[in-house]
Every structure is written in structure tokens, then in C-alpha cells.
C-alpha positions as CSV (number, residue, x, y, z in Angstrom):
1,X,-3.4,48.4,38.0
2,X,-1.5,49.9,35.4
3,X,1.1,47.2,35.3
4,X,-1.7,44.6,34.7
5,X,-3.2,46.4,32.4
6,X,0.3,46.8,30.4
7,X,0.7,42.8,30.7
8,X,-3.0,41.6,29.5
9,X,-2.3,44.1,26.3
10,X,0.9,42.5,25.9
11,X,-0.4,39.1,26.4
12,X,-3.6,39.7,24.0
13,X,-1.0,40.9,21.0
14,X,0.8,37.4,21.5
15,X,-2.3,36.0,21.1
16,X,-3.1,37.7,18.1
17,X,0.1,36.8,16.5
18,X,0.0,33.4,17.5
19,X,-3.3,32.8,15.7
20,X,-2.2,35.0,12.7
21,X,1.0,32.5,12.3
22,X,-1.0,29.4,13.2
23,X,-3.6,30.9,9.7
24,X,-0.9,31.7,7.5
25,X,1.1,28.2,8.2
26,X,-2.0,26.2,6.9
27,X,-3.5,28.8,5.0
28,X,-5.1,27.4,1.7
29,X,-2.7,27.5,-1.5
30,X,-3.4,29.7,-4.2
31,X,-5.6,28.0,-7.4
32,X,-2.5,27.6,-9.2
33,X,0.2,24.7,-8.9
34,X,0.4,21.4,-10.4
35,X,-2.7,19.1,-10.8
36,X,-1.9,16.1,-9.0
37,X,-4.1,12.6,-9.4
38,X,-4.4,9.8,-6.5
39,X,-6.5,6.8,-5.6
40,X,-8.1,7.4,-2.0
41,X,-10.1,4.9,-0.3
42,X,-12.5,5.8,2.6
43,X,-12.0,4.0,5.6
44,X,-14.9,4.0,9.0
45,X,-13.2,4.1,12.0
46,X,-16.0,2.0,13.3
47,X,-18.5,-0.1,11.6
48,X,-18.7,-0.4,8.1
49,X,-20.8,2.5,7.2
50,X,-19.3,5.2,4.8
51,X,-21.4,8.4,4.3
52,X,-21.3,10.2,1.2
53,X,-17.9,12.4,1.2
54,X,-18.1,15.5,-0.6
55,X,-15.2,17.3,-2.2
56,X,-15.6,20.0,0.5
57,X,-15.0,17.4,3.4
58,X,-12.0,16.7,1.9
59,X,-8.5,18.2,3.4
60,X,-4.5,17.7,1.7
61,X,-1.8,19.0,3.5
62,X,1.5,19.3,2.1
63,X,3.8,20.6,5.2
64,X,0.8,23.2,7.3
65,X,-0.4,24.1,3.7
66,X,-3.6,22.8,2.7
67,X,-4.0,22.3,-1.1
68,X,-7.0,22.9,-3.1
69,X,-8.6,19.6,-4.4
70,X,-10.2,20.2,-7.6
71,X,-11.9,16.8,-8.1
72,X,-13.2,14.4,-6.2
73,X,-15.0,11.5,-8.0
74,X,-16.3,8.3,-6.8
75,X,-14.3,5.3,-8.1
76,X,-18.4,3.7,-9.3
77,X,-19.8,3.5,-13.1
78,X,-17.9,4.7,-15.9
79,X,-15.1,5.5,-13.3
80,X,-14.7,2.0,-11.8
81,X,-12.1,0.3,-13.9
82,X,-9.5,-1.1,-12.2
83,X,-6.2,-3.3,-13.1
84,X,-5.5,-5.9,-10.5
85,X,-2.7,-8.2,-10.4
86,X,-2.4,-11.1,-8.4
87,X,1.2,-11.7,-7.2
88,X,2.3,-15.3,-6.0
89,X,5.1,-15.8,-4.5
90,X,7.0,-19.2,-6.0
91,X,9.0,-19.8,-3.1
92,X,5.7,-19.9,-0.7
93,X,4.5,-23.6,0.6
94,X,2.7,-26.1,-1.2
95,X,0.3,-25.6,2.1
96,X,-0.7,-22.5,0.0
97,X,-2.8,-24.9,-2.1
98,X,-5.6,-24.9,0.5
99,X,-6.1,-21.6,-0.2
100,X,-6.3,-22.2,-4.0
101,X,-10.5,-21.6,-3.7
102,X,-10.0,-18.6,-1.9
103,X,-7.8,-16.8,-4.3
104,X,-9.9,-18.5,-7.7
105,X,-13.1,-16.8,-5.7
106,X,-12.1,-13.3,-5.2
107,X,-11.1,-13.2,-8.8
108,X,-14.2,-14.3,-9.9
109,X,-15.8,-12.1,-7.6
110,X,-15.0,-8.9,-9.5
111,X,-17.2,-6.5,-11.4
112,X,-16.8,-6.3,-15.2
113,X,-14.9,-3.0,-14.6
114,X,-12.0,-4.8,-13.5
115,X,-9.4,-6.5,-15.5
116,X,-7.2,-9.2,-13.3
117,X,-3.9,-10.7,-14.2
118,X,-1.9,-13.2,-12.5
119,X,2.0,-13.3,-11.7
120,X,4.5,-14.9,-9.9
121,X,7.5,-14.1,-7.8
122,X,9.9,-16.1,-9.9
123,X,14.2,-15.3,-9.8
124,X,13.3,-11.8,-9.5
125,X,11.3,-11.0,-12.0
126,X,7.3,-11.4,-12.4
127,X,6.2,-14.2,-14.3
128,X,3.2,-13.4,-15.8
129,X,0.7,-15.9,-16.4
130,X,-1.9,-14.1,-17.3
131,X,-2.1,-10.7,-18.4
132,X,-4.8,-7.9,-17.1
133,X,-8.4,-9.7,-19.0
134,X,-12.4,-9.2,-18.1
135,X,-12.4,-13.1,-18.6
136,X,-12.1,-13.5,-14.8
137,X,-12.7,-17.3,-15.2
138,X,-9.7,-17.5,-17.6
139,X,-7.4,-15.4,-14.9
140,X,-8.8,-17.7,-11.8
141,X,-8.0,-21.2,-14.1
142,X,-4.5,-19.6,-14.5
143,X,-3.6,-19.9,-10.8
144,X,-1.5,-22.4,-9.5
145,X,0.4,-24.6,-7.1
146,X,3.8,-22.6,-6.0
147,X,7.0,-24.2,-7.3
148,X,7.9,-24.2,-3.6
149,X,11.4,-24.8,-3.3
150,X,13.8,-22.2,-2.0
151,X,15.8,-19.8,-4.4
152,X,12.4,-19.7,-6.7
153,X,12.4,-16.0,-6.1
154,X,15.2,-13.5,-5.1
155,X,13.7,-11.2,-3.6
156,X,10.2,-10.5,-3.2
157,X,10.3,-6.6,-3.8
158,X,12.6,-7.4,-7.4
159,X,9.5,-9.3,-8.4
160,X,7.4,-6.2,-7.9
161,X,9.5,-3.6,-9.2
162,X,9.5,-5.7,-12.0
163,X,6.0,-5.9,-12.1
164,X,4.8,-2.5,-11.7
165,X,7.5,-1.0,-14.5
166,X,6.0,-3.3,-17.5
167,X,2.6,-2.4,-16.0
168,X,0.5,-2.0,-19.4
169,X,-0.4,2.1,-20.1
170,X,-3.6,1.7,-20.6
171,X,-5.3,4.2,-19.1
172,X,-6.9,2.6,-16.1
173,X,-7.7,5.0,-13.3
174,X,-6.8,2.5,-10.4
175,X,-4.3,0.1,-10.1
176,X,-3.6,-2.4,-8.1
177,X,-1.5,-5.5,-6.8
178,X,-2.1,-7.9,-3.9
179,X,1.0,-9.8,-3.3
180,X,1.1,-13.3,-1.7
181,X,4.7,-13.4,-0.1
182,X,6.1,-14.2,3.2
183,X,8.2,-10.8,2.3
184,X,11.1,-12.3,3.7
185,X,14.5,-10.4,1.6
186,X,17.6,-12.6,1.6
187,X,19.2,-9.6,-0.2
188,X,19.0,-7.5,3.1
189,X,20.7,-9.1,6.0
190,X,20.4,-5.7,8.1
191,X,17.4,-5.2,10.4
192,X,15.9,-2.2,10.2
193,X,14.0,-0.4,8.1
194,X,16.5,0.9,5.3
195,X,16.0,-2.2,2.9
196,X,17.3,-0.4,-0.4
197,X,14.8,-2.8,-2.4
198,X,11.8,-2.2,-0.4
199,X,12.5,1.7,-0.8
200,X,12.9,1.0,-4.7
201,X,9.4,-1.1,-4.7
202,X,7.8,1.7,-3.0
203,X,9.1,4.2,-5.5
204,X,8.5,2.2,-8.5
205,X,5.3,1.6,-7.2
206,X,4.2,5.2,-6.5
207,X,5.5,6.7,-9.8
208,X,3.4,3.5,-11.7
209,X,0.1,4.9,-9.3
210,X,-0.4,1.1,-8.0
211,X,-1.7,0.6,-4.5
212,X,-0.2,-2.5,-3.4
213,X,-1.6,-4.6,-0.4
214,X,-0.2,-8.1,0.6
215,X,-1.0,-11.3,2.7
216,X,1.3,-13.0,4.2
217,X,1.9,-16.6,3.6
218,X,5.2,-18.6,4.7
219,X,7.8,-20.1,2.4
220,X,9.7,-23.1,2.4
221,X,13.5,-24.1,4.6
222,X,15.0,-22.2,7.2
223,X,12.7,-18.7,6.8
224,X,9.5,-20.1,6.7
225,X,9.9,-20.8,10.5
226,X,12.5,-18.4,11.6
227,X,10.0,-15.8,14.0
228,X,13.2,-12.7,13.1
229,X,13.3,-13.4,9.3
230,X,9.3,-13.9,9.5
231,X,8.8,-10.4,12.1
232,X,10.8,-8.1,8.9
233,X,9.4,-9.5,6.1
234,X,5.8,-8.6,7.6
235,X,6.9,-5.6,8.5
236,X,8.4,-4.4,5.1
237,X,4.9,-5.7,3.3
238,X,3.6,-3.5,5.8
239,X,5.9,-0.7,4.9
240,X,4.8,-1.0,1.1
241,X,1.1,-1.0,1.6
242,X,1.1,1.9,4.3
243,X,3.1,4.2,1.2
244,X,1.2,3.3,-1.4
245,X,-2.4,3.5,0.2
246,X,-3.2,-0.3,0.6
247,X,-3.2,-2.9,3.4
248,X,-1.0,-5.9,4.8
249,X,-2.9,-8.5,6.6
250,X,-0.7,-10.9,8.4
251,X,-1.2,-13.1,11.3
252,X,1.7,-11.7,13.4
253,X,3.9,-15.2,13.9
254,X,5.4,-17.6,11.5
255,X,2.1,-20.0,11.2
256,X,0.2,-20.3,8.2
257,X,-3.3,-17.9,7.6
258,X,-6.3,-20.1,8.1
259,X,-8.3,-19.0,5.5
260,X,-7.6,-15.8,2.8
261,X,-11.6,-15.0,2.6
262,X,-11.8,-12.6,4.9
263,X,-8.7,-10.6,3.6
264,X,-10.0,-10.7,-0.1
265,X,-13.2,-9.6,2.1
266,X,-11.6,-6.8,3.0
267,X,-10.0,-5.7,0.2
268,X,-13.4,-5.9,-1.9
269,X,-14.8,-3.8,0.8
270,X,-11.8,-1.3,-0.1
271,X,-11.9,-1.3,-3.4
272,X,-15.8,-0.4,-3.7
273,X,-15.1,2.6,-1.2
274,X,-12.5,4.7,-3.6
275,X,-12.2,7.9,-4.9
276,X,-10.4,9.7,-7.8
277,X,-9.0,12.7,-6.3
278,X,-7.2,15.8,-8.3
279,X,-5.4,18.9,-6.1
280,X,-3.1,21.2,-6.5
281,X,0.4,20.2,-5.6
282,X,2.7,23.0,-4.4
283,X,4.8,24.1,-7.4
284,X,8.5,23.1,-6.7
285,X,11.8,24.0,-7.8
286,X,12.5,20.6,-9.6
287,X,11.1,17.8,-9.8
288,X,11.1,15.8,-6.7
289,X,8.7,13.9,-4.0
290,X,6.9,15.8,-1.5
291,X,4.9,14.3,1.0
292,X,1.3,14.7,1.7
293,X,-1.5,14.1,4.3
294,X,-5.3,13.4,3.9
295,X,-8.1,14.4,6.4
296,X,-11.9,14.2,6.4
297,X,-14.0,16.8,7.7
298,X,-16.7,14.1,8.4
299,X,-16.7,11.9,11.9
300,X,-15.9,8.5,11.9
301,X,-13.7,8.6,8.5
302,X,-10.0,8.3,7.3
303,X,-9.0,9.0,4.1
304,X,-6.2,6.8,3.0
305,X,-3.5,7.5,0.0
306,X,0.1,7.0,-1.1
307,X,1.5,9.0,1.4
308,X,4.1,11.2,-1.2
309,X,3.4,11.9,-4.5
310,X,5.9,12.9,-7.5
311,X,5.7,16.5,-8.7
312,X,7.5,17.9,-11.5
313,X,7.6,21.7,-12.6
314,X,5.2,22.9,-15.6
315,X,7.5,24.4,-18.5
């Protein structure tokens, strides 16, 4: 009797210090460290239904520690302006011209709170045809046919870079990019996931604060029908949208989207369920990324975000 008596004691004090770890590993950080801004959007898991999210339903984890948010605003009224740039890719197929009224009506589609521009994916760099204006009829006339020959664009992920470095400083809260690109890199013959040009796009594109989704649409010669070429370059859209909090739609083979509607769709439905959040980054030893991870207190909701954010040490 003893002897089980000695072994539930021991057993209960295991226990204890289990659950004493388990506390400290994710215990709440202090109310100092660095103030840290991101764009969050609210996803259903089901439905389309979002319920009001308070700040208090809202959870960031760097590592097991959870950070303190210290701001949580809806991304509505006089905190709804947002910079959206559409990126064409000029190597993609004239078929792309069927989806001309598709692309002309989401722009026109958009609230006065955002400002759209127009670029293309052109040797490399983003040719800008127009830049960020309310005057969403002038940026929807601006939109055109693809030069559609192959070579028109080196690689789509110089084009964004590109893009997102001369992105204009002026203040915007949200940014963001939906890129039109069979993401196909001719730079990167390796298959796998260690492109050195899609890491740099998703850097560039995390230290600018843009959220980048993407839409597949083929290109012209050999890659526009090669299923390998076509499986990676979805994949690497996919990569960039995933880190920087947005979305790749993509139809899974080398054929052509029937419509872009219901993506734009989508994304509008994104964009009008957004938050500006502020918390508390862990103070590091120098500057550096660290990785974090968002979680909802509320059933039926993800929170989704760049998935690393850039902290440097307060002097």
C-alpha cells in the first residue's frame, strides 16, 4: 500500500511539472518588445459568415510564446485604403484576351479606398502602365493584350521583386499584388523547392508588407503545355501567396482557367474581411526574421498572415 502510495505522489509531481513547463513554454510575453504591424484576413472554415473578432480572440505565437497584440483594427472606413497592383505576365497567351472583361471588372469593382495600378512581367522587370490611381476606369482602359511571345519575361519572380522594391511609400496600410503568370522560372532548372528567386520575391515582398495572390494562366511554346514545368510554377505561386498571407488559384493541369470571376470573387471577399493588427514581437539580438503563427479563439475561423515577419532591435 505504501509502495502505491509512493508511486501516485511520484506520478502527481510529474504531473505538476509537466503542466508547469507546458505554462511557461507558451506563457504570454511581457508588454515590452517591438511593435510589429501585419495585414490579416479572416477566413470561415465553412460558409462565408465571419463574426465579429475581437482583439481578445486573437492569438500570435512566436515559437510556444504567445505575444501580446496591442491593436486590432478592422481594415473598413478611414482604415480601408489599399494599393493593388495588377501584374500581367507578357509571356502569357493571347487566349488571355477572353479574360480581358474579367480583369477590367474587378478593377472597376473597387471601393474608392483603393488605388489600382497595372504592370507587366516584361525582361524582368515590371512595366508599369499605370501607376496606383482612384480613377479605376483609367487603370481598367490601361489593360492589355500580352505581347505573347516567349523570352517577353525572364523570370516571373524578377518582375516582382522589381515591383514591390519601387513600390510608392505612401503610407497605405495594405498592399497588394495579384499576379497573372503561369509561374513557370526558366532561371531554375532544379525541382524542388529552393528556387533562389522565389525566396528573394518572398523576402522582398515581406519587407515591402505586400500580400501577393496569383492566378495561373499558361504561356506560350514548349512550357505552356509541359504538365512538370506547369506542376512547379503553380506550386512556387503557391509558395509566395502562402508567406505572404494571400491566395493562388490555379486549375491543377496545364489547361487554361475558364473564367477569372470567381477568383477576383474571391479575393474581393478577402480583401473586405482584413484586419490591421499591431503585437509585440520578441525583442532579438539583431535584426533578423522570426517566424510567427496566428490562431482565433472563435469556431469556424482562421486567421491568415505573412507567416515571418522582420524584427530589428530598438536602439
Amino acid at each position: 500500500m505504501k509502495r502505491w502510495i509512493f508511486i501516485t505522489a511520484l506520478v502527481a509531481m510529474a504531473l505538476w511539472a509537466w503542466a508547469a513547463a507546458s505554462a511557461q513554454s507558451e506563457q504570454t510575453s511581457s508588454g515590452t518588445g517591438i511593435p510589429t504591424h501585419v495585414v490579416v484576413t479572416a477566413e470561415p472554415h465553412k460558409g462565408s459568415t465571419v463574426p465579429v473578432i475581437n482583439q481578445s480572440d486573437v492569438i500570435v505565437y512566436e515559437g510556444h510564446t504567445r505575444d501580446q497584440v496591442t491593436e486590432w483594427i478592422p481594415a473598413t472606413g478611414d482604415h480601408a485604403t489599399l494599393d493593388l497592383f495588377i501584374l500581367i505576365d507578357d509571356s502569357s497567351r493571347t487566349e488571355l484576351g477572353t479574360q480581358m472583361d474579367d480583369i477590367r471588372n474587378f478593377i472597376n469593382s473597387q471601393p474608392e479606398s483603393t488605388r489600382v495600378g497595372v504592370a507587366y512581367m516584361q525582361n524582368g522587370i515590371a512595366q508599369v502602365v499605370q501607376n496606383l490611381t482612384t480613377d479605376h476606369t483609367a487603370a481598367a482602359k490601361s489593360v492589355r493584350l500580352p505581347l505573347s511571345y516567349f523570352g517577353a519575361n525572364a523570370s516571373p519572380y524578377f518582375s516582382l521583386s522589381d515591383l514591390v522594391k519601387r513600390w510608392p511609400d505612401d503610407g497605405a496600410p495594405r498592399r497588394a499584388v495579384m499576379m497573372i503568370s503561369n509561374g513557370i522560372d526558366p532561371y531554375y532548372d532544379e525541382d524542388d523547392y529552393l528556387d533562389p528567386y522565389v525566396e528573394t520575391a518572398i523576402d522582398e515582398s515581406l519587407r515591402a508588407h505586400v500580400m501577393v495572390s496569383a492566378i495561373y494562366e499558361p504561356g506560350v511554346g514548349h512550357y505552356g503545355h509541359s504538365y512538370w514545368a506547369t506542376y512547379w510554377g503553380q506550386l512556387y505561386m503557391a509558395d509566395i501567396a502562402d508567406h505572404t498571407g494571400g491566395e493562388a488559384y490555379y486549375v491543377g493541369f496545364t489547361g487554361q482557367p475558364v473564367a477569372f470571376a470567381p477568383y477576383f470573387d474571391q479575393m474581393a471577399t478577402r480583401l473586405s474581411h482584413q484586419y490591421l493588427m499591431t503585437f509585440l514581437a520578441q525583442t532579438p539580438k539583431k535584426a533578423g526574421w522570426t517566424r510567427i503563427r496566428l490562431n482565433c479563439e472563435l469556431p469556424n475561423i482562421d486567421l491568415v498572415g505573412p507567416k515571418r515577419v522582420w524584427v530589428t532591435p530598438q536602439k
